[in-house]
MINUVO-259587 format. One record per residue: residue number from 1; chain; x, y negated, z of N, C-alpha, C in turn. Coordinates in steps of 0.1 Angstrom, whole numbers, plus 2048, in hexadecimal, padded with zeros to 3 digits. Example, Ala and Ser with C-alpha at 12.3 -4.5 7.8 and 13.67 -1.06 7.14 Angstrom:
! residues 2
NUMI    i  ch   nu   nv   nw  cau  cav  caw   cu   cv   cw
NUMI    1   A  884  839  84E  87B  82D  84E  884  821  84E
NUMI    2   A  880  816  847  889  80B  847  881  800  84F
END
This chain:
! residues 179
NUMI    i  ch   nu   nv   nw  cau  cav  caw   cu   cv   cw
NUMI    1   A  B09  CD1  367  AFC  CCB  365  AF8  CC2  371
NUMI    2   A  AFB  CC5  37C  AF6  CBD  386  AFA  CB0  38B
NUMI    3   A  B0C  CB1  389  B10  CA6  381  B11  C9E  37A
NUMI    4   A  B08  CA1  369  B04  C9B  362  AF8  C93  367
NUMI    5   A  AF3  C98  36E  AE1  C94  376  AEA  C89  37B
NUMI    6   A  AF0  C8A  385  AF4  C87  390  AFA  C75  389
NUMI    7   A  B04  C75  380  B07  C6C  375  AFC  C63  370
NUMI    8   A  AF2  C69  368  AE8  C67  367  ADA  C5B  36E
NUMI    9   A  ADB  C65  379  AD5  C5E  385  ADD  C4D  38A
NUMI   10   A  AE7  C4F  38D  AEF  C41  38A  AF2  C3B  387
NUMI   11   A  AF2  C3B  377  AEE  C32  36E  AE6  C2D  36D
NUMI   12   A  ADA  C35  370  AD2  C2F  370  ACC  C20  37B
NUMI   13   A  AD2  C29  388  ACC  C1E  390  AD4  C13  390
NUMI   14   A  AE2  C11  389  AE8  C07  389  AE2  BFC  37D
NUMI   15   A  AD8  C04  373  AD6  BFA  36A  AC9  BF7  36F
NUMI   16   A  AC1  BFB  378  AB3  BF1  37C  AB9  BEC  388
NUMI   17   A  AC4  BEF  38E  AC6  BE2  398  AC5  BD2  393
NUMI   18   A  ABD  BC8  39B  AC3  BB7  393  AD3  BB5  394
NUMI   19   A  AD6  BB1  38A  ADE  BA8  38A  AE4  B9D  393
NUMI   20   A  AF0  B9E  39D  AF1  B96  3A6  AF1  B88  39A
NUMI   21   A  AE8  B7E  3A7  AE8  B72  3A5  AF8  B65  3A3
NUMI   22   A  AF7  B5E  396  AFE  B5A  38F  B06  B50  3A0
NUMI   23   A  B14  B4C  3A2  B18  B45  3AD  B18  B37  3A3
NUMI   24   A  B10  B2F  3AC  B0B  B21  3A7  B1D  B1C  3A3
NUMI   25   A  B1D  B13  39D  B2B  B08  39C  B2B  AFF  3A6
NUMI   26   A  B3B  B00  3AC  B38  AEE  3B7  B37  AE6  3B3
NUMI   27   A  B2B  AE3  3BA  B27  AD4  3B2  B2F  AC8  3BB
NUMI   28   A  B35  ABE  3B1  B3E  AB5  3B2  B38  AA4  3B6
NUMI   29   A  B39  A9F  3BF  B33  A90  3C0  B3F  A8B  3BD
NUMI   30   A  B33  A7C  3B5  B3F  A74  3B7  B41  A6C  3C1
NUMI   31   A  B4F  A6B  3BB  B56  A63  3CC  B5E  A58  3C7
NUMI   32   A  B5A  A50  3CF  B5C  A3E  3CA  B67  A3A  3DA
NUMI   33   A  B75  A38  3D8  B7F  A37  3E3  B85  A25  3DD
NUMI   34   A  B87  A21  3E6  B92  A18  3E5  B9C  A18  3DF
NUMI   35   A  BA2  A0C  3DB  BAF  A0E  3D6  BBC  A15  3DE
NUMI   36   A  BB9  A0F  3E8  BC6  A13  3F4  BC1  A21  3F5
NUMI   37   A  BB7  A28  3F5  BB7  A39  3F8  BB6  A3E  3ED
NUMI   38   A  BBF  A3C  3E4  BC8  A45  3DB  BD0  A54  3E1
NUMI   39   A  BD0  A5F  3D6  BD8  A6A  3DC  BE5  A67  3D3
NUMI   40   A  BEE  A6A  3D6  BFA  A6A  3D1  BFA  A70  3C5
NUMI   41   A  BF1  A7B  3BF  BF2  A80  3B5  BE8  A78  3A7
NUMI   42   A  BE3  A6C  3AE  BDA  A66  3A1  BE3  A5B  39C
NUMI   43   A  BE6  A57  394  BEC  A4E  389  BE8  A3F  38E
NUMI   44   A  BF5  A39  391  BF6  A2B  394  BEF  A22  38C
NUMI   45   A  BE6  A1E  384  BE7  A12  37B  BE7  A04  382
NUMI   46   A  BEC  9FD  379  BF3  9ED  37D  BF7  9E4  370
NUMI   47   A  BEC  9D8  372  BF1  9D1  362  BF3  9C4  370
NUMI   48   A  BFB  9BC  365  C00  9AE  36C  BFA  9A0  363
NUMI   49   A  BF1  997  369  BEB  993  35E  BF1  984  362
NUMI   50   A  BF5  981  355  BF8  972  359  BEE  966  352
NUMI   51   A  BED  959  354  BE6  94F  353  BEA  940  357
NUMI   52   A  BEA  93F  34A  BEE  930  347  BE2  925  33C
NUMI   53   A  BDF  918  342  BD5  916  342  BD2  906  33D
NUMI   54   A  BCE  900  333  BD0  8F3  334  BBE  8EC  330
NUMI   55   A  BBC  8E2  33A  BAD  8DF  338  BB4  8CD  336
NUMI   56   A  BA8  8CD  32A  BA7  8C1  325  B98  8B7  327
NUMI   57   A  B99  8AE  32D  B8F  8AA  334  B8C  89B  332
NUMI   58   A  B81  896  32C  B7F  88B  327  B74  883  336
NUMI   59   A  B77  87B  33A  B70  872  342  B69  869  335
NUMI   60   A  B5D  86B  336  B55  85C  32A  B4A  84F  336
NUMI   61   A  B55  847  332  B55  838  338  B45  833  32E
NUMI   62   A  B42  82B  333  B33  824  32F  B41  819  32B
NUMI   63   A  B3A  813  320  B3F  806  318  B3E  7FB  320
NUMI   64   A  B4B  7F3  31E  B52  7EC  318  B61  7F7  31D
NUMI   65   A  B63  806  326  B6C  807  32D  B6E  814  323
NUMI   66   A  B7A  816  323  B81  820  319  B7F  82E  320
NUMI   67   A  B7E  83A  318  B7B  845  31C  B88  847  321
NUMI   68   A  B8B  852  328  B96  855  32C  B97  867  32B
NUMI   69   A  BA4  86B  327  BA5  879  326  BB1  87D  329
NUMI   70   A  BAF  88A  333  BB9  88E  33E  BB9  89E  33C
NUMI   71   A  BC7  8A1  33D  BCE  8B0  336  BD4  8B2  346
NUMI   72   A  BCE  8BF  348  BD4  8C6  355  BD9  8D5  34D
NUMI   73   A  BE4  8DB  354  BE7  8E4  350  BEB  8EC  35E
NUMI   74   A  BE6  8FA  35C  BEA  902  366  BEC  90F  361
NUMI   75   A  BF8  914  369  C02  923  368  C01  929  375
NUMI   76   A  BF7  92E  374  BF0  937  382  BFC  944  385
NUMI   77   A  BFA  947  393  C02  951  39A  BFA  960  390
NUMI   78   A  C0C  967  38C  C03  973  384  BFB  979  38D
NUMI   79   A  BF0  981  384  BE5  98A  38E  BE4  99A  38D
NUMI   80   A  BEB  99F  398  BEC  9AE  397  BE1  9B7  399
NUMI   81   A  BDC  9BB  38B  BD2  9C5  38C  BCE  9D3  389
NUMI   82   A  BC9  9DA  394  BCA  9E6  391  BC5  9ED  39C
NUMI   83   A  BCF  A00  3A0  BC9  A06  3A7  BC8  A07  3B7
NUMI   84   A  BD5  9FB  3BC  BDC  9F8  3C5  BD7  9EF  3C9
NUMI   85   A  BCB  9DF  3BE  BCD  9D8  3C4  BBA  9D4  3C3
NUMI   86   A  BB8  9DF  3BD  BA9  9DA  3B8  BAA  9D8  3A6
NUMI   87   A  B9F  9DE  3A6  B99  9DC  38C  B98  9D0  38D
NUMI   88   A  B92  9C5  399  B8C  9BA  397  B94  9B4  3A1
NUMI   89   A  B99  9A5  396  B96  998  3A1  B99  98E  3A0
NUMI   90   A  B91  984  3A7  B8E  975  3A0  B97  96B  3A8
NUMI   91   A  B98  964  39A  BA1  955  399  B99  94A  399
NUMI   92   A  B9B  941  39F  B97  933  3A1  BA0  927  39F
NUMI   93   A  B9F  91D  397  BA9  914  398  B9D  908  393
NUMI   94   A  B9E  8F9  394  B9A  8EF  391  BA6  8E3  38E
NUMI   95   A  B9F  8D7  388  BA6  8CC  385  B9C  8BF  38D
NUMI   96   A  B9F  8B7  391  B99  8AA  392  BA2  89D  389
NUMI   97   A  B94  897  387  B9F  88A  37B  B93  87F  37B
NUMI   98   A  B96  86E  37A  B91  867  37C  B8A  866  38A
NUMI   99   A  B8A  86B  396  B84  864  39F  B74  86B  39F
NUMI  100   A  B72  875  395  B61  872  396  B61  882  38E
NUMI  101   A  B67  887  389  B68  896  383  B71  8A1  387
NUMI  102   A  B67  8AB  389  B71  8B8  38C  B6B  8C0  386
NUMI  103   A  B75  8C9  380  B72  8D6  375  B79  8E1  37C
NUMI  104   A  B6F  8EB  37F  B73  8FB  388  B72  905  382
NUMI  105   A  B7A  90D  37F  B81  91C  375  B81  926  37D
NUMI  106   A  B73  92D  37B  B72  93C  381  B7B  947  377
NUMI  107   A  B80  94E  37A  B83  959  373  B82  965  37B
NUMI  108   A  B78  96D  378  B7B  97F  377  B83  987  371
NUMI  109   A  B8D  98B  378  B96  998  36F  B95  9A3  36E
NUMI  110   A  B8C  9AE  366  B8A  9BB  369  B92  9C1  35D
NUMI  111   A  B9D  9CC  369  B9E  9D7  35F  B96  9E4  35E
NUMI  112   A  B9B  9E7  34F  B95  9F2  34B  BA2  9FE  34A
NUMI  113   A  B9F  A06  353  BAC  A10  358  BAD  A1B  349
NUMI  114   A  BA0  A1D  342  BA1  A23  338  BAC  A22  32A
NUMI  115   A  BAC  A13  324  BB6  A0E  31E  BBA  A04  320
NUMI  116   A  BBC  A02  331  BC8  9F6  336  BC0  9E5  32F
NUMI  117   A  BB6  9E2  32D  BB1  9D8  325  BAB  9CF  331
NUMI  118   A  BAC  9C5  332  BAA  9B7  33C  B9C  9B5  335
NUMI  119   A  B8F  9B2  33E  B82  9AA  339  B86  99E  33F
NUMI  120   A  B83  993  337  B86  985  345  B79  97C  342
NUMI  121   A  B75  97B  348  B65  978  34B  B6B  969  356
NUMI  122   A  B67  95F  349  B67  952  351  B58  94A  34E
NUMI  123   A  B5E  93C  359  B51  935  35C  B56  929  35C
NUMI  124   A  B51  91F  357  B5B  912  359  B4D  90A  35D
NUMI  125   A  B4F  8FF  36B  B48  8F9  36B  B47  8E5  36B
NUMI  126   A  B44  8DE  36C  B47  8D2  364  B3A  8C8  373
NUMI  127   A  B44  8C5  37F  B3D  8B9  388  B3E  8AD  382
NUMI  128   A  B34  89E  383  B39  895  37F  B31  88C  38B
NUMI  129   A  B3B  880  390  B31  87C  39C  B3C  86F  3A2
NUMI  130   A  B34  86D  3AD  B3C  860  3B1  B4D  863  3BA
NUMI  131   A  B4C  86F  3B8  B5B  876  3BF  B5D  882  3B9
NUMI  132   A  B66  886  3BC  B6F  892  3B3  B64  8A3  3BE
NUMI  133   A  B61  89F  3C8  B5B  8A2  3D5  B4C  8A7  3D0
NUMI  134   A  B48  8A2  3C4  B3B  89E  3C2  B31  8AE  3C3
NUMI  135   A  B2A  8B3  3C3  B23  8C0  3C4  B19  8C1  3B6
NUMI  136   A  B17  8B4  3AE  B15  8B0  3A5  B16  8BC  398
NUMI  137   A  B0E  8C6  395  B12  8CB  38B  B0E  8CC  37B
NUMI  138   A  B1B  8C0  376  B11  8BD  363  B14  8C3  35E
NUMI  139   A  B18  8CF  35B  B1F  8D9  350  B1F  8E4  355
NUMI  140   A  B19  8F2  34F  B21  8FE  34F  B25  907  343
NUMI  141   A  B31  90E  343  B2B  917  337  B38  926  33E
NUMI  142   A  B2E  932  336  B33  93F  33B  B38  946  32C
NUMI  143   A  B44  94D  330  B47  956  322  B51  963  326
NUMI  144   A  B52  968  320  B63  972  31E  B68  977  316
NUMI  145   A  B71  97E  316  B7B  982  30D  B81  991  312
NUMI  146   A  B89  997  30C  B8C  9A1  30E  B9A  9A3  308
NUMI  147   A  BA5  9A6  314  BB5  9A5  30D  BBB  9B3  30D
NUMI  148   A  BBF  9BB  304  BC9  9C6  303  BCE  9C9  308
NUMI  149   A  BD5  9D3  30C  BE2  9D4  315  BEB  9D0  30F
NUMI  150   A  BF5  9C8  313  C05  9C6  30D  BFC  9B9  300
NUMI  151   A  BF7  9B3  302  BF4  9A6  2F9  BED  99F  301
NUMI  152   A  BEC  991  2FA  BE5  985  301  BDA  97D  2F8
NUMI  153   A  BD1  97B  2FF  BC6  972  2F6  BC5  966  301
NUMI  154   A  BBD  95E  2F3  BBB  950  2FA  BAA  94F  2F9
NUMI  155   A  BA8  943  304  B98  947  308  B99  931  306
NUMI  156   A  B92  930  2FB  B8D  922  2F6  B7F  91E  2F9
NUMI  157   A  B7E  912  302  B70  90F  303  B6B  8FF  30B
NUMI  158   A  B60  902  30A  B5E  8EC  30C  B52  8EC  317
NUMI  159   A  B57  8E4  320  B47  8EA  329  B44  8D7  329
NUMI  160   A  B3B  8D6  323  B32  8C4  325  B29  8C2  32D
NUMI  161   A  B25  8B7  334  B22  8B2  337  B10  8AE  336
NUMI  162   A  B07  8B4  338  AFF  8B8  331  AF3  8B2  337
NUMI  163   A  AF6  8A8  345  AEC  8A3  34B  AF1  895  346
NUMI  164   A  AFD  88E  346  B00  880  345  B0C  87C  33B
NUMI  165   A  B08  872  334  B19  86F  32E  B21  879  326
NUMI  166   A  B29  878  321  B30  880  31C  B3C  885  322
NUMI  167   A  B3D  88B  32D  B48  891  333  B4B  89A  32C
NUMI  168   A  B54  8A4  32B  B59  8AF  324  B68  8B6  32A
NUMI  169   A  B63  8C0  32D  B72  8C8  32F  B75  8D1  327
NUMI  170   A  B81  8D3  31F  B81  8DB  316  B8F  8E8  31B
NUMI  171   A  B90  8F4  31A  B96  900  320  B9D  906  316
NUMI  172   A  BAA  90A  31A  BB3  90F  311  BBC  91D  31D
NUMI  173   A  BB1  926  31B  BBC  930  325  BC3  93A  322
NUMI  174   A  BD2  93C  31E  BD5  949  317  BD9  958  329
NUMI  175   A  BD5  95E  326  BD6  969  329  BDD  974  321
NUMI  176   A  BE9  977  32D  BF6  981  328  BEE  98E  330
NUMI  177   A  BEB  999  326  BE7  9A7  330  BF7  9AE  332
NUMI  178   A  BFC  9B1  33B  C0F  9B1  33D  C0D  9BE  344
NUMI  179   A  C14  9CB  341  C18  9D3  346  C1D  9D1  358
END
């Protein structure tokens, strides 16, 4: 009997004791590291993006003088991107033609590490002026595109001249997204 009490009694006070307090979860920050402070154990990604480029570019002459139209083509150094070298990064290239026009090609390359897919976020801009030198800005126009992994698209577009004359550059860029 007394050990039934005894039993009893214990039970009891184990069931009006509280309940130890639940152990919180660690809570996790995020952590935003460089490319170069990579651990060995996280996954390389790396696309190779190539760019080849041809701008078509009309000088418009005031009458009695013929317009004149000039094809530059450019096959830019491929651009390695990724976790080694940076998601982002920008290309620059221009043309000068006639003495009085230059056309300048921004490009942004951002990958997306999720499905290997290139944004390319350009800007083409359109000087026209008494030198190729000129600061003169008659044209802009902004756009992008978005390339696959392991495929290439082409990015078409016309940036005019929009303060004088009919200048016109017109853009033909294909982009290879390359393993």
């Amino acid at each position: 009997m007394k050990l039934s009490l005894l039993l009893l009694g214990l039970l009891t006070a184990i069931q009006a004791s509280p309940a130890p307090a639940p152990v919180p979860a660690p809570v996790s920050a995020i952590e935003f590291r460089s490319p170069t402070d990579l651990s060995a154990r996280e996954k390389v990604v790396s696309r190779t993006i190539n760019l080849s480029s041809t701008l078509v570019i009309r000088d418009d002459e005031p009458w009695p003088v013929n317009h004149r139209t000039y094809t530059r083509t450019h096959t830019l150094a491929p651009v390695i991107i990724g976790t080694k070298t940076g998601y982002t990064q920008k290309v620059t290239y221009e043309a000068r033609v006639g003495g009085e026009i230059r056309v300048e090609v921004h490009l942004t390359l951002t990958l997306r590490p999720s499905d290997l897919s290139v944004l390319v976020n350009y800007q083409m801009l359109l000087f026209e002026g008494t030198s190729t030198s000129t600061k003169d800005l008659d044209g802009k126009i902004e756009g992008s595109r978005r390339v696959f992994k392991n495929t290439d698209g082409m990015i078409k577009n016309t940036v005019h001249n929009t303060d004088e004359g009919g200048d016109r550059a017109g853009l033909e860029l294909k982009v290879v997204n390359a393993p």
